[in-house]
N, CA, C and O atoms as a Tinker XYZ file with bonds, in Angstrom:
   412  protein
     1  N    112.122000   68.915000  121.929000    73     2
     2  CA   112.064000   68.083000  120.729000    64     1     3
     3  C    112.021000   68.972000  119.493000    63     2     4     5
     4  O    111.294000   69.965000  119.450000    81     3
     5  N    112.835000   68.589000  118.460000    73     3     6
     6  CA   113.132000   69.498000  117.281000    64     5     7
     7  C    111.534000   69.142000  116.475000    63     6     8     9
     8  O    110.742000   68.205000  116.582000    81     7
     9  N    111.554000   70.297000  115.716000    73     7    10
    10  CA   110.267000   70.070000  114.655000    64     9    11
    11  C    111.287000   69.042000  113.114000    63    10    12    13
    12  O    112.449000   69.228000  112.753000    81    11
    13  N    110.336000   68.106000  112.605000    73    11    14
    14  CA   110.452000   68.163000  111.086000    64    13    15
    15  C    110.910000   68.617000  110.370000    63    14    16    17
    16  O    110.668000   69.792000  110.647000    81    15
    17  N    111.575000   68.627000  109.376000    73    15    18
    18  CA   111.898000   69.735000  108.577000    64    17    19
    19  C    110.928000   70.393000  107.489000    63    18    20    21
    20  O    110.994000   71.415000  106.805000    81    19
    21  N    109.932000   69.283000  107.640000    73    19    22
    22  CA   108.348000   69.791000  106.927000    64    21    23
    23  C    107.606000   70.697000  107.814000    63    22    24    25
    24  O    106.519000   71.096000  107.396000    81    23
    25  N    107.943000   71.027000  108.782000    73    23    26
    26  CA   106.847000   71.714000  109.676000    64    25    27
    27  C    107.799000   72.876000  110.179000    63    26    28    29
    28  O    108.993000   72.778000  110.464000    81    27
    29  N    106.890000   74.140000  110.225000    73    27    30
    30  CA   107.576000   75.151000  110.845000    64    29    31
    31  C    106.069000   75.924000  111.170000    63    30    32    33
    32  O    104.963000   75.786000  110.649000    81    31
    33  N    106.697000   77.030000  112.574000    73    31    34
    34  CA   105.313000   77.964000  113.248000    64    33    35
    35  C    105.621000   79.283000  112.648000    63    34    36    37
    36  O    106.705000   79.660000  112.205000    81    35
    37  N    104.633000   79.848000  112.695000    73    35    38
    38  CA   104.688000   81.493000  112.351000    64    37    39
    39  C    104.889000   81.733000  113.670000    63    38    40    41
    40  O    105.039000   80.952000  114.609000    81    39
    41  N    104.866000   83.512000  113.591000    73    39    42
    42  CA   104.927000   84.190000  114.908000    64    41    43
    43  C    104.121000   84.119000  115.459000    63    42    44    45
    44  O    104.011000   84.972000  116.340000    81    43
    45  N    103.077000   83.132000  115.335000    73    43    46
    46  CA   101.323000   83.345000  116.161000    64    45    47
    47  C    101.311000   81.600000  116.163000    63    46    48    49
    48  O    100.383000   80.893000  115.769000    81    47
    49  N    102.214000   81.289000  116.549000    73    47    50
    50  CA   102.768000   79.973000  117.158000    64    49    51
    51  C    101.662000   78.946000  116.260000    63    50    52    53
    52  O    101.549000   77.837000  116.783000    81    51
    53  N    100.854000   79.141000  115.022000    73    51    54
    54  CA   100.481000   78.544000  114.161000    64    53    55
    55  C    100.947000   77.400000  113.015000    63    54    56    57
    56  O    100.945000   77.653000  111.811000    81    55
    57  N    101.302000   76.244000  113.519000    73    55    58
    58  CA   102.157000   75.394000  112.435000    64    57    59
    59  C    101.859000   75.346000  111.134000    63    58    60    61
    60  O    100.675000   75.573000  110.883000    81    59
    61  N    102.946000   75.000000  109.732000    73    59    62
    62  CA   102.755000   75.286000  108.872000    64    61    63
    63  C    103.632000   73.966000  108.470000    63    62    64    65
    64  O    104.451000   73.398000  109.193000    81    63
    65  N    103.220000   73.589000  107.016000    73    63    66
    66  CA   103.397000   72.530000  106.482000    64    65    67
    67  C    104.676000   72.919000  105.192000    63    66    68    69
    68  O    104.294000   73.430000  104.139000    81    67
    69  N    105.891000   72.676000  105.374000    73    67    70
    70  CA   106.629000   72.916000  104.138000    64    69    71
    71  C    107.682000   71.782000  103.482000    63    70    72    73
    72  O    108.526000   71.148000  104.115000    81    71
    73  N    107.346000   71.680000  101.742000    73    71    74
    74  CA   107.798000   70.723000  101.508000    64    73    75
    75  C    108.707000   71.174000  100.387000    63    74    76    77
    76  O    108.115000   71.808000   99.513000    81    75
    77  N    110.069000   70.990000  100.193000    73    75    78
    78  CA   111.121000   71.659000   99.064000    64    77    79
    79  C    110.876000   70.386000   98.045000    63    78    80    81
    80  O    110.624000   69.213000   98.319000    81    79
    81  N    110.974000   70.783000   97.272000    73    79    82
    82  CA   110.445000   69.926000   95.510000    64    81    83
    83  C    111.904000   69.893000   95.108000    63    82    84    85
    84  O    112.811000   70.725000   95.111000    81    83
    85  N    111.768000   68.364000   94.691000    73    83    86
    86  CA   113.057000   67.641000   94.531000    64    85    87
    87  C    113.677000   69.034000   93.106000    63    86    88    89
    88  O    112.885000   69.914000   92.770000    81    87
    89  N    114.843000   68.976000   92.596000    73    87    90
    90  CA   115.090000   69.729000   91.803000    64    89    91
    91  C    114.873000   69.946000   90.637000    63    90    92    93
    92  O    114.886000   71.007000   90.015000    81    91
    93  N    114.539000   68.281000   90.123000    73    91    94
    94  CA   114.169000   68.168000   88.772000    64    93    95
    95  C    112.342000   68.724000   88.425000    63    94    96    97
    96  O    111.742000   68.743000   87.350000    81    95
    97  N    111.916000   69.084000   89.684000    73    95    98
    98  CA   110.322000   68.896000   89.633000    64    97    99
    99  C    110.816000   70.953000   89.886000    63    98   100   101
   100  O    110.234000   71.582000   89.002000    81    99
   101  N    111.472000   71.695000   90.604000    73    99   102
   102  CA   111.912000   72.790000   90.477000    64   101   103
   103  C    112.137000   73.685000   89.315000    63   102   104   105
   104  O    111.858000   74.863000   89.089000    81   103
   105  N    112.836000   72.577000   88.536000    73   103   106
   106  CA   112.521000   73.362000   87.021000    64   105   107
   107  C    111.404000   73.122000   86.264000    63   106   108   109
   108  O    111.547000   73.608000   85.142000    81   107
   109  N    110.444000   72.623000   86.402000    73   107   110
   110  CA   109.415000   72.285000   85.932000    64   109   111
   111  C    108.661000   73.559000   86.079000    63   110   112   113
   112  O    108.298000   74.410000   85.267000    81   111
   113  N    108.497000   73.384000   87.792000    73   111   114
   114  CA   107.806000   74.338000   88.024000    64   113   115
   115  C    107.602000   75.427000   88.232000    63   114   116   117
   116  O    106.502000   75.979000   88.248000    81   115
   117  N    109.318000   76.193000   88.548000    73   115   118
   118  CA   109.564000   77.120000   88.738000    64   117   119
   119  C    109.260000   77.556000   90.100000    63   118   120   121
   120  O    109.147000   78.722000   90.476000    81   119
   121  N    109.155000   76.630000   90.708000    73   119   122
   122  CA   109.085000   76.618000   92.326000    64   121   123
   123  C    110.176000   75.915000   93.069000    63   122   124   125
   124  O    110.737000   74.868000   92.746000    81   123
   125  N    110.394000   76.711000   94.179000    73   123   126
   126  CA   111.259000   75.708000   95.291000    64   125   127
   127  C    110.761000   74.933000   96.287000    63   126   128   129
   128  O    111.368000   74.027000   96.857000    81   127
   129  N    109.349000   75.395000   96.548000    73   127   130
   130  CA   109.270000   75.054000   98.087000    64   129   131
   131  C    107.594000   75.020000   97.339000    63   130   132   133
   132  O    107.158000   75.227000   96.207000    81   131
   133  N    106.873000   74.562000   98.942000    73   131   134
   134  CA   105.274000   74.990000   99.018000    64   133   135
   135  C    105.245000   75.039000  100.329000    63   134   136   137
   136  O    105.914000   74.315000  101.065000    81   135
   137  N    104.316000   76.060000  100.747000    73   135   138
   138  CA   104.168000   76.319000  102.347000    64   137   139
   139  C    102.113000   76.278000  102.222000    63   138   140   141
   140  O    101.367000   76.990000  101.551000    81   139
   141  N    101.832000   75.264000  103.075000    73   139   142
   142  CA   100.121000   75.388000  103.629000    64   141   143
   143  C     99.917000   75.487000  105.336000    63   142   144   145
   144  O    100.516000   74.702000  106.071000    81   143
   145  N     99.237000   76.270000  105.734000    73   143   146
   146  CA    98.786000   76.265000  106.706000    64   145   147
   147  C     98.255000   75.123000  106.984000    63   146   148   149
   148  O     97.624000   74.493000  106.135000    81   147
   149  N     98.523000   74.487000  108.816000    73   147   150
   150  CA    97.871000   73.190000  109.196000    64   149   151
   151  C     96.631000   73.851000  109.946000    63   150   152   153
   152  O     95.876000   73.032000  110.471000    81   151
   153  N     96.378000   74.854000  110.051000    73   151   154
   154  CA    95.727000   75.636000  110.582000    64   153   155
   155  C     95.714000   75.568000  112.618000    63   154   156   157
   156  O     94.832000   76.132000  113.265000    81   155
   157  N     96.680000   74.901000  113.166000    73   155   158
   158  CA    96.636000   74.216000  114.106000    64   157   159
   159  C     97.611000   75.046000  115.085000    63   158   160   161
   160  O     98.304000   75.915000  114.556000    81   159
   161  N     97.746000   74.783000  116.877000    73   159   162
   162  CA    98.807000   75.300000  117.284000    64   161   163
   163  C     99.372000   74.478000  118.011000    63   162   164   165
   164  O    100.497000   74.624000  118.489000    81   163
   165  N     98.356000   73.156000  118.228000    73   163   166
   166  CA    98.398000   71.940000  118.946000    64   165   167
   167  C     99.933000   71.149000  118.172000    63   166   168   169
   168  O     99.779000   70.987000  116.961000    81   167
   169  N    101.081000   70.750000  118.623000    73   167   170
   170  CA   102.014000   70.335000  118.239000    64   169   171
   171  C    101.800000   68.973000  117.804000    63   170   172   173
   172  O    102.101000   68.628000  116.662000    81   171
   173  N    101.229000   68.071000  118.764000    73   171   174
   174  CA   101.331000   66.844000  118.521000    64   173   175
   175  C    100.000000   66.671000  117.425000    63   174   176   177
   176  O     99.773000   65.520000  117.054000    81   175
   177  N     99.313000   67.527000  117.015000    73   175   178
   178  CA    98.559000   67.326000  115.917000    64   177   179
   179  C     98.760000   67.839000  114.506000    63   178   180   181
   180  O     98.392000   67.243000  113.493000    81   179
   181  N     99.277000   68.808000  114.539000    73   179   182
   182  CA   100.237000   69.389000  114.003000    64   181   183
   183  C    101.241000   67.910000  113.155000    63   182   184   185
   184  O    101.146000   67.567000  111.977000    81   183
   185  N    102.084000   67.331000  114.170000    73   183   186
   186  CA   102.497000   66.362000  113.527000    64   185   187
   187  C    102.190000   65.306000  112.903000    63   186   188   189
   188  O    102.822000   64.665000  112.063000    81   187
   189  N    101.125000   65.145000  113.380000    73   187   190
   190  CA   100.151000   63.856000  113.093000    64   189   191
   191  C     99.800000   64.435000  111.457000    63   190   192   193
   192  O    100.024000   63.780000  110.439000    81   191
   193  N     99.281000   65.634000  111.494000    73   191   194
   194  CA    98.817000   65.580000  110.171000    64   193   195
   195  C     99.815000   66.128000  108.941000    63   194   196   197
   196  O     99.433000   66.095000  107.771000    81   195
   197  N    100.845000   66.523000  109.244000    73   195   198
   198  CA   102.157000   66.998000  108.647000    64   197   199
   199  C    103.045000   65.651000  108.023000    63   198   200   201
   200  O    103.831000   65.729000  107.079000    81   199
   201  N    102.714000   64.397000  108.796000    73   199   202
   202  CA   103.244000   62.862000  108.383000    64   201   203
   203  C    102.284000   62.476000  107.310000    63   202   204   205
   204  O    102.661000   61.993000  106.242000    81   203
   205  N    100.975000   62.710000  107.627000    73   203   206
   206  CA    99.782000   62.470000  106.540000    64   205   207
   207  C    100.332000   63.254000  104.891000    63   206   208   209
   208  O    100.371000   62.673000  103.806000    81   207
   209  N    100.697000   64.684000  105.171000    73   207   210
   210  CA   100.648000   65.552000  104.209000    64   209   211
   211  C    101.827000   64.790000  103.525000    63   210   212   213
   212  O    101.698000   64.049000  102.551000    81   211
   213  N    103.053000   65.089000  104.204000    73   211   214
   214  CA   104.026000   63.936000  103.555000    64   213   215
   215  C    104.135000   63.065000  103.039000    63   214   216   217
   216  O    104.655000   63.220000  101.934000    81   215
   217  N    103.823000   61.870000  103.354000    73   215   218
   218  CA   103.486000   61.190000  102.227000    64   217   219
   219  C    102.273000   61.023000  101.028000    63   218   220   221
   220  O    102.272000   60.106000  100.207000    81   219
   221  N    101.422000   61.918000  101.092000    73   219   222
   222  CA   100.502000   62.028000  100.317000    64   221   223
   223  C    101.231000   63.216000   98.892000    63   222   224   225
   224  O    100.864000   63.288000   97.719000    81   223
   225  N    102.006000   63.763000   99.395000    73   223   226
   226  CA   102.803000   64.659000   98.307000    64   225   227
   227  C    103.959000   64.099000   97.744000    63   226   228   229
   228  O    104.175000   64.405000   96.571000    81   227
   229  N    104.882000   63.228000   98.394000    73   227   230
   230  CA   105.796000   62.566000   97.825000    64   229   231
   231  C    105.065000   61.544000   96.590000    63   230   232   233
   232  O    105.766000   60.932000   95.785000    81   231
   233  N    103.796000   61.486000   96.587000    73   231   234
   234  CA   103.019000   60.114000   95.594000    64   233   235
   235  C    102.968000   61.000000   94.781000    63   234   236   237
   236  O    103.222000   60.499000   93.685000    81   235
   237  N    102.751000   62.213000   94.680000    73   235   238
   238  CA   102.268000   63.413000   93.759000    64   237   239
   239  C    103.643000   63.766000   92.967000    63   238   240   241
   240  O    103.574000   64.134000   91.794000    81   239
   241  N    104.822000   63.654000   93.593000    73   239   242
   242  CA   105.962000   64.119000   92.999000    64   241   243
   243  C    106.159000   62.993000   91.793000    63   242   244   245
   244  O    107.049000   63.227000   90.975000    81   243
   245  N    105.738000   62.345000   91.714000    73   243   246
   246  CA   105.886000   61.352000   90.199000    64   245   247
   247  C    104.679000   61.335000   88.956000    63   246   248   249
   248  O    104.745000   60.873000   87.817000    81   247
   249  N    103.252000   62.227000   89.861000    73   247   250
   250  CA   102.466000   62.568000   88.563000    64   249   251
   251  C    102.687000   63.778000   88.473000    63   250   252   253
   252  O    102.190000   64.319000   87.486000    81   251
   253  N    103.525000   64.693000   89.472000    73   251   254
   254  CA   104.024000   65.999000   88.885000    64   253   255
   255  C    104.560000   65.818000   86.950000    63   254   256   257
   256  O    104.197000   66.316000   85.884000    81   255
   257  N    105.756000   64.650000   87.484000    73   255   258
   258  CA   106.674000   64.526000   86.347000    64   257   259
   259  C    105.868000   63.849000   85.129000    63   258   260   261
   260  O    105.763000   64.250000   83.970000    81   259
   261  N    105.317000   62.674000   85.755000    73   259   262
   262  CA   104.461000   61.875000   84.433000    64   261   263
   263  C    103.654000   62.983000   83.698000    63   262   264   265
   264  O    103.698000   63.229000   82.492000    81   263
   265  N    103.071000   63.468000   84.440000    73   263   266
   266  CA   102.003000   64.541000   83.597000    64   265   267
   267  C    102.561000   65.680000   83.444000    63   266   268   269
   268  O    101.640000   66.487000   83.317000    81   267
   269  N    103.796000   66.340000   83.367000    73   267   270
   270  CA   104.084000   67.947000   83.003000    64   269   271
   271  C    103.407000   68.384000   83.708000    63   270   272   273
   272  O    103.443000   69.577000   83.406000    81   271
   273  N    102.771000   68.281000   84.483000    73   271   274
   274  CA   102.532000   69.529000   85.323000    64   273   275
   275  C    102.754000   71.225000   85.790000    63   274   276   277
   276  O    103.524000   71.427000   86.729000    81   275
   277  N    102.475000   71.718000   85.518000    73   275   278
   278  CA   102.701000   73.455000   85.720000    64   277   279
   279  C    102.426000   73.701000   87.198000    63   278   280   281
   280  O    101.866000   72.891000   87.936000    81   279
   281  N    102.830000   74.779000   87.518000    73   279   282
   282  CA   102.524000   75.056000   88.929000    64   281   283
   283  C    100.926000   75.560000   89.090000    63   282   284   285
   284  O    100.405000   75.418000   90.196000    81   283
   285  N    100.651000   75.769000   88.700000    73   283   286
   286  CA    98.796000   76.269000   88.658000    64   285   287
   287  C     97.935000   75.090000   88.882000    63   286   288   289
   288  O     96.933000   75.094000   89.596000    81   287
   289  N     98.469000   73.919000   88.117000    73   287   290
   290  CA    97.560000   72.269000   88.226000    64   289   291
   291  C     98.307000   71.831000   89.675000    63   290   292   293
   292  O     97.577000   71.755000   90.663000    81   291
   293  N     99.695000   71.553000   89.816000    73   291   294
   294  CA   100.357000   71.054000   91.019000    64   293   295
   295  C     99.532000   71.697000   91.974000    63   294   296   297
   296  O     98.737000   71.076000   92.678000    81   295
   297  N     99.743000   73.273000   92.032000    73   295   298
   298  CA    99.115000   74.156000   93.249000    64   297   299
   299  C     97.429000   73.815000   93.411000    63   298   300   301
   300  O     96.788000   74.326000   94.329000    81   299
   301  N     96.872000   73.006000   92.533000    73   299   302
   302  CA    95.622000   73.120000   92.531000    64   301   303
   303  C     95.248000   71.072000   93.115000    63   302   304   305
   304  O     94.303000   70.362000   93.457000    81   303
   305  N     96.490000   71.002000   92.920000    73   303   306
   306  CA    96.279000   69.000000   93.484000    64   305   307
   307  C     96.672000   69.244000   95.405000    63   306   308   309
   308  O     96.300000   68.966000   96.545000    81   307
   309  N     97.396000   69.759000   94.823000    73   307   310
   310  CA    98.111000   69.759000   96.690000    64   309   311
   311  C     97.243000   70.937000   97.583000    63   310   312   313
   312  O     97.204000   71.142000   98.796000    81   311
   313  N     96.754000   71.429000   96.756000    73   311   314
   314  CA    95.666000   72.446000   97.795000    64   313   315
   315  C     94.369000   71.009000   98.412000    63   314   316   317
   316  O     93.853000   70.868000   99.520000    81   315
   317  N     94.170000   69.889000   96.707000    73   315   318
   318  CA    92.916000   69.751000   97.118000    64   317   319
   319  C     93.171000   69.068000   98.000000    63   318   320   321
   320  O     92.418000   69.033000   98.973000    81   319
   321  N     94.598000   68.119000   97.927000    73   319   322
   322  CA    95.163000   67.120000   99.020000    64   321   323
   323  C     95.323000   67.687000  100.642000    63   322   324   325
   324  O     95.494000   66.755000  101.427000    81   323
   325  N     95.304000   68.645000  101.090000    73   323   326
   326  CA    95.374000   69.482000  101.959000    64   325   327
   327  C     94.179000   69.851000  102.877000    63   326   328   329
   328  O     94.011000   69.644000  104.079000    81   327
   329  N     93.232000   70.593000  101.750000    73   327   330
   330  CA    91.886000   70.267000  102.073000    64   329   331
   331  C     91.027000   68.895000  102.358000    63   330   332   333
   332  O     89.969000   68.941000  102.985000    81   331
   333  N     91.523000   67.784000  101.889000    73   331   334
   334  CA    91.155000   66.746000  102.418000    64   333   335
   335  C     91.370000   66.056000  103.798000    63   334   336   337
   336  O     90.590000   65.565000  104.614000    81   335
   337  N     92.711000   66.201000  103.752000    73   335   338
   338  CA    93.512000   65.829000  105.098000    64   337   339
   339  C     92.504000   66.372000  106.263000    63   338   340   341
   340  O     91.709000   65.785000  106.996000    81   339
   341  N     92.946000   67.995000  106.093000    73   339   342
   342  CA    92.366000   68.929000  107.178000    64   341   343
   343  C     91.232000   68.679000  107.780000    63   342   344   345
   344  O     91.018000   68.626000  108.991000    81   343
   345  N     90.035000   68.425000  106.336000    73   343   346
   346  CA    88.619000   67.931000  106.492000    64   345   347
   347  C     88.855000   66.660000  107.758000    63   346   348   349
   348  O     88.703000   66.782000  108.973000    81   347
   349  N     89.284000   65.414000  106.949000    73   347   350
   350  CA    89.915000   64.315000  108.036000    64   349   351
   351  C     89.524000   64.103000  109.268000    63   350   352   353
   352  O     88.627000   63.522000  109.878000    81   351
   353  N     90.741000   64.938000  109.515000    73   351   354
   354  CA    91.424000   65.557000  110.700000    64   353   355
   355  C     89.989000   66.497000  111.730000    63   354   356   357
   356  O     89.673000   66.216000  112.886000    81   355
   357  N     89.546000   67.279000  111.115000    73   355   358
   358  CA    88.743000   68.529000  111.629000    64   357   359
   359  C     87.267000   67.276000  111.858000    63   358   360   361
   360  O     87.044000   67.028000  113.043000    81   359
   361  N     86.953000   67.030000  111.509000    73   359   362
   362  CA    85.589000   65.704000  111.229000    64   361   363
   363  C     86.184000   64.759000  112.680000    63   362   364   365
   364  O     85.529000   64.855000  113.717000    81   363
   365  N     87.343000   63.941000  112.653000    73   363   366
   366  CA    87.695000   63.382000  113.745000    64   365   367
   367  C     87.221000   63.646000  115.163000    63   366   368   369
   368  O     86.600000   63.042000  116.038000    81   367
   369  N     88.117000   65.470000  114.890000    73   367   370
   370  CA    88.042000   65.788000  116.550000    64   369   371
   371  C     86.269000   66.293000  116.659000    63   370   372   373
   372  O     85.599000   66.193000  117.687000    81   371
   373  N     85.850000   66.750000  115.540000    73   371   374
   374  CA    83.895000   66.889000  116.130000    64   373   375
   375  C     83.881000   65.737000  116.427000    63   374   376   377
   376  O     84.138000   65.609000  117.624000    81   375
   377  N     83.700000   64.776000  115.907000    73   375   378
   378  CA    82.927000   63.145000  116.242000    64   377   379
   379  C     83.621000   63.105000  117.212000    63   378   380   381
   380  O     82.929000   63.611000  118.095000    81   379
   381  N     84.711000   62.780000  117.694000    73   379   382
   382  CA    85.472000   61.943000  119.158000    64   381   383
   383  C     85.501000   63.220000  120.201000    63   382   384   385
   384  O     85.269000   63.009000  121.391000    81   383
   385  N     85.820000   64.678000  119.682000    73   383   386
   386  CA    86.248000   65.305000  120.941000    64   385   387
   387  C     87.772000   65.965000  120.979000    63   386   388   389
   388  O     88.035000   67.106000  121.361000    81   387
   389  N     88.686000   64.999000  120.506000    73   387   390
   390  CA    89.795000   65.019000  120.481000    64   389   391
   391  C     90.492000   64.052000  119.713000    63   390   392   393
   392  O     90.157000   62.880000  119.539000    81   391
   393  N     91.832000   64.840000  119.115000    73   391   394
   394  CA    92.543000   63.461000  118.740000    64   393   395
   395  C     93.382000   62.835000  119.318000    63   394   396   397
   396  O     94.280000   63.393000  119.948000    81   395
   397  N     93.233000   61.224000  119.199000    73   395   398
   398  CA    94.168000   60.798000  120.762000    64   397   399
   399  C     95.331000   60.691000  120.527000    63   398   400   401
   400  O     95.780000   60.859000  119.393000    81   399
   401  N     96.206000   60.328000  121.766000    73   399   402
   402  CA    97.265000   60.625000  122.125000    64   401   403
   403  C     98.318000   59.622000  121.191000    63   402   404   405
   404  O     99.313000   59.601000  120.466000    81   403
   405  N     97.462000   58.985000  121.705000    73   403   406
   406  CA    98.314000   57.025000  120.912000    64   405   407
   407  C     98.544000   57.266000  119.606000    63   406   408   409
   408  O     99.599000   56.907000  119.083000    81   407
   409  N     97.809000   57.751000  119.092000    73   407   410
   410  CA    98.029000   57.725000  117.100000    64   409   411
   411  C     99.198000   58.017000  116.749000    63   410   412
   412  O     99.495000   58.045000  115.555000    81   411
């Protein structure tokens, strides 16, 4: 099964979260891309939270634009959005054990 085109592994089979910024938000920011660690090696969780990250950044790509945004404030929303997820996610599997299969 192919990965996402949001998700790719390092060489330490560690998944990683990458999202290319539409073009008009490119010149803004002077960025192409953003890459965050999911910190994960587990695939199917990995995806689970890579669908989360996704649409939680596509909502962001319109207060990128509404608000001018610079890459220092963007880099500083999508870090915190990231850190939240992860939290989430990491809180889940203490309380249950695991995350299940079904989700």
């Amino acid at each position: 099964m192919r990965l996402p085109s949001y998700l790719q592994t390092n060489q330490y089979g560690i998944y990683y979260f990458r999202v290319v910024f539409p073009q008009s938000i490119q010149l803004q920011l002077q960025r192409r891309e953003f890459r965050r660690s999911l910190r994960t090696s587990n695939k199917p969780l990995a995806i689970r939270i890579a669908i989360v990250f996704k649409s939680k950044i596509d909502k962001i790509f319109n207060e990128i634009i509404i608000n001018m945004m610079n890459w220092v404030k963007t880099k500083k929303v999508i870090d915190q959005v990231a850190i939240d997820i992860l939290a989430e996610f990491k809180e889940y599997i203490f309380v249950h054990g695991a995350y299940p299969d079904n989700m």
